[in-house]
N, C-alpha and C positions, 0 to 999 in steps of 0.2 A: 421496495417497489411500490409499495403505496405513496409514501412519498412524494415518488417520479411519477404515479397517476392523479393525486390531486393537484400538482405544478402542473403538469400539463392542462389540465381541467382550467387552471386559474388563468394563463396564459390566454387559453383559447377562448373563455372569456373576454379577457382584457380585448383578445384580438379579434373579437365579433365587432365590437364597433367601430374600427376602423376600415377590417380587412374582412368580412363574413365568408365570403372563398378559403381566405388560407384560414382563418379558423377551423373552418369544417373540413377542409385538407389535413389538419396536423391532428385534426380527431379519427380520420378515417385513417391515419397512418399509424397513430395509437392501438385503436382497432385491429388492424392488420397483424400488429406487433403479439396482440394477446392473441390473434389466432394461429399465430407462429410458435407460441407458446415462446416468444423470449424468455419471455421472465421467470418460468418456471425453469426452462433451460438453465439461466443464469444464476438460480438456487440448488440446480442440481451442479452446475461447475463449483461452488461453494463448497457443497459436501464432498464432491469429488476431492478436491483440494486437500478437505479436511483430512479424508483416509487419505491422503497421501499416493490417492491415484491420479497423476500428474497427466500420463500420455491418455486416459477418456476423457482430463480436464480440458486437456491441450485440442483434441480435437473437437469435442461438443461447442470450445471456446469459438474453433475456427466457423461453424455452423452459424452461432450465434451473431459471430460479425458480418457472414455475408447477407443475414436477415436485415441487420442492423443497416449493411450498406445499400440493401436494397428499398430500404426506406427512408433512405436520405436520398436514392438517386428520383425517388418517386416523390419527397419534397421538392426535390431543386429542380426536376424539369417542372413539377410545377405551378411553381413561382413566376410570379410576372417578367417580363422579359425588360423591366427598365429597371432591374441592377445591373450597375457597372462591373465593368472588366474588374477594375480597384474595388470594388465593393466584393465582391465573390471572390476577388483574392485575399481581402483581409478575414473574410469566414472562413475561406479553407485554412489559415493558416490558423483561427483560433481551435477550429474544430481537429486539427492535426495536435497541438499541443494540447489540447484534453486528452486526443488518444492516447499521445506520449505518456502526459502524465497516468493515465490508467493504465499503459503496458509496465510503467514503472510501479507503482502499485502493485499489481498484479506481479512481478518479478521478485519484489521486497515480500509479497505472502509464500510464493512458491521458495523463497532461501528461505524464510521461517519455517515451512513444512519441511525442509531437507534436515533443518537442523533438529526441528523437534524428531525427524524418522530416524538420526543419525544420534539418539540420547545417548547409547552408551558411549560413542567417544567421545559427546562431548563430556560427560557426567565424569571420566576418565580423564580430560584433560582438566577439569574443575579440580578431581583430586589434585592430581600433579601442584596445581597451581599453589592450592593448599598446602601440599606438604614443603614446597619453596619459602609462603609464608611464613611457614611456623619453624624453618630454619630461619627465615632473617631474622625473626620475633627471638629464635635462643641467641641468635650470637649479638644481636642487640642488648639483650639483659644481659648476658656476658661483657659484652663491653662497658654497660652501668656500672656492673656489678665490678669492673677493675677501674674505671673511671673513679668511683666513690673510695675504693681502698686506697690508690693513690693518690686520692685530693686529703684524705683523712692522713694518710701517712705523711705528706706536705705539710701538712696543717700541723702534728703533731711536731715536726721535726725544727719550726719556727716557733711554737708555743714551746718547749720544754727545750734547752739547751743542751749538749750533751757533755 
């Protein structure tokens, strides 16, 4: 989360000399953010996760976003009013396929929690798999081991005439 507070920091920089409005806008919506405690929020849905409590993940999650939505709906009214239809269409569609990609994320750690809460069947299906292995592994040497006697017995039976 540090991180996400010095980009923002660099950003709103960059964007004082252009735009000093929406700079000090996307600072006071950062602001806003740590008095919402997002971010702490969003290291407690982490832990949450971690123990494997899903449904306080799921909803603390759902809190989080309508923080989160409530401060993009408080960037975008406001923004100047000369973006285009096609301009605010191509953001919502970038800022949709982030979510996407962060609900997927977030979907691929909550199957990792399931599987890590689920160790013994998996650790049960690992045996399993192993004891298959280690059948193909005998009847393999098995097969070497008749493969080489019949190549030697061949061998023998063209070397020494009877």
């Amino acid at each position: 989360m540090l991180e996400l507070e010095s980009k923002l920091t660099v950003i709103a920089e960059k964007l004082r000399e252009k735009d000093p409005k929406r700079a000090q806008l996307l600072i006071d919506a950062y602001q806003q953010s740590k008095e919402q405690l997002v971010t702490k929020k969003m290291a407690r849905i982490t832990e949450l996760l971690d123990n494997n409590e899903l449904h306080e993940a799921e909803k603390l999650s759902g809190e989080v976003m309508q923080s989160i939505e409530a401060l993009i709906r408080l960037l975008m009214d406001q923004q100047e009013k000369t973006i285009s239809k096609k301009e605010e269409e191509i953001q919502l569609d970038k800022w949709k396929k982030a979510i996407e990609e962060q609900l997927k994320e977030q979907k691929a750690q909550t199957d990792d929690t399931k599987k890590v809460a689920n160790k013994d069947e998996t650790l049960a299906n690992l045996e399993a798999q192993i004891k298959k292995l280690e059948n193909l592994i005998g009847k393999q040497t098995e097969v070497i081991k008749d493969t080489e006697t019949k190549s030697n017995e061949g061998l023998r039976s063209r070397v020494l005439p009877e």
